[in-house]
C-alpha positions as CSV (number, residue, x, y, z in Angstrom):
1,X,-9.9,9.2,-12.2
2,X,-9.3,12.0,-10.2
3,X,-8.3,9.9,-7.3
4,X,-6.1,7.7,-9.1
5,X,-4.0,10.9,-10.2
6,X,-3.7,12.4,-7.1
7,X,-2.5,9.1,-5.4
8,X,-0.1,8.3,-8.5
9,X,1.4,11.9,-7.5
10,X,1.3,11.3,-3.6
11,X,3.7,8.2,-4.5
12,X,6.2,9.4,-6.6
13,X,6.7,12.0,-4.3
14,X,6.9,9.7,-0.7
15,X,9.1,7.8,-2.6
16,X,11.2,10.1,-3.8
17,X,11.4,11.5,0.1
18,X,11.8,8.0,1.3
19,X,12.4,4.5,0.5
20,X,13.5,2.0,4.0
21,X,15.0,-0.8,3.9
22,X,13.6,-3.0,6.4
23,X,15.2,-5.6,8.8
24,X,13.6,-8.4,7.1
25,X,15.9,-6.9,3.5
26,X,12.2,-5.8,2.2
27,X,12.5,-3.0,0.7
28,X,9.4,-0.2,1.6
29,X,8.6,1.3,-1.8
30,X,5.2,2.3,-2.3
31,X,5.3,2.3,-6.0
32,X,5.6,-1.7,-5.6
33,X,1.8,-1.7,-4.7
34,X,0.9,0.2,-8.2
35,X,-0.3,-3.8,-9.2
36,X,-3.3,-3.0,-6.7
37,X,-4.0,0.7,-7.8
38,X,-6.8,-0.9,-10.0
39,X,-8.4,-3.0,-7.0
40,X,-7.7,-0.5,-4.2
41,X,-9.7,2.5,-6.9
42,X,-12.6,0.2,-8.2
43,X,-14.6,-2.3,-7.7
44,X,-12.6,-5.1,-9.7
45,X,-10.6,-8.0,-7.9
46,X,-7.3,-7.6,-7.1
47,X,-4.6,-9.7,-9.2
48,X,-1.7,-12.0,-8.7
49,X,0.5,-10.1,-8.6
50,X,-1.2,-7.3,-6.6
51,X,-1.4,-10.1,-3.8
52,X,2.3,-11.2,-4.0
53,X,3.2,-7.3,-3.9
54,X,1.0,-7.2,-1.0
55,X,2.2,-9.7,0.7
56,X,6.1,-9.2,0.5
57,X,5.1,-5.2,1.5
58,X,3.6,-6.6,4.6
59,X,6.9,-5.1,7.0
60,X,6.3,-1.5,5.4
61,X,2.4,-1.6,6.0
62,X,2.5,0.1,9.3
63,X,5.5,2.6,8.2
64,X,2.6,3.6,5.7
65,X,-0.2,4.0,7.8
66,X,2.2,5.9,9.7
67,X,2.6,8.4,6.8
68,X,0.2,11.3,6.7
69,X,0.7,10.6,2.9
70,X,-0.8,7.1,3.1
71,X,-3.0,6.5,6.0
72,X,-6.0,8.0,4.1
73,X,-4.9,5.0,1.1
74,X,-4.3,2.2,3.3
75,X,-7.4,3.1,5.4
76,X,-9.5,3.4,2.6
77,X,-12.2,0.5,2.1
78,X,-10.6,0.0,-1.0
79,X,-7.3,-1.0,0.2
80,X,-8.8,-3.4,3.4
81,X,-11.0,-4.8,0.2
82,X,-7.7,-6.0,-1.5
83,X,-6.3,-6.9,1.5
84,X,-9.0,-9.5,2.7
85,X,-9.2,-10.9,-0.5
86,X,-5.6,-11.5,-0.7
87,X,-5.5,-12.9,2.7
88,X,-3.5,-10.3,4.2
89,X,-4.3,-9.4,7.8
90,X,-4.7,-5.8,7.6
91,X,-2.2,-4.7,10.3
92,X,-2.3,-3.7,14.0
93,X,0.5,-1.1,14.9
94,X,1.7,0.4,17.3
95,X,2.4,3.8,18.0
96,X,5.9,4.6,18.4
């Protein structure tokens, strides 16, 4: 529970620093992934609309990974978990 807390908190505040618009008009919000919170934290399958969320983030996942706020979420096995079973390839970015 702890973990869930602590990433709840690391949101609000990255997204209150920081929400890009991205060329494709996607929006990079963090707190538009909180449909996988459940999936990324346990052991359960992730949900419809933790996929879709997923998958219309899918611009903004290296500008996370970027984040020294994220990486640790979106590199967690958790979160690559969700990703596979969503059919989202978990991204290759390059350092800029």
């Amino acid at each position: 529970m702890k973990k869930v807390f602590v990433f709840a908190i690391v949101v609000v505040a990255v997204v209150a620093m920081e929400v890009a618009p991205t060329a494709e008009g996607v929006t990079c919000s963090p707190v538009e992934l909180s449909p996988c919170l459940t999936a990324i934290t346990s052991s359960s399958p992730p949900t419809t609309a933790c996929c879709q969320k997923l998958r219309e983030q899918i611009p903004c996942h290296c500008g996370y990974l970027k984040n020294p706020s994220f990486k640790n979420y979106v590199n967690s096995p958790g979160s690559r978990r969700v990703a596979s079973s969503c059919g989202v390839r978990f991204p290759i970015c390059l350092s800029k």
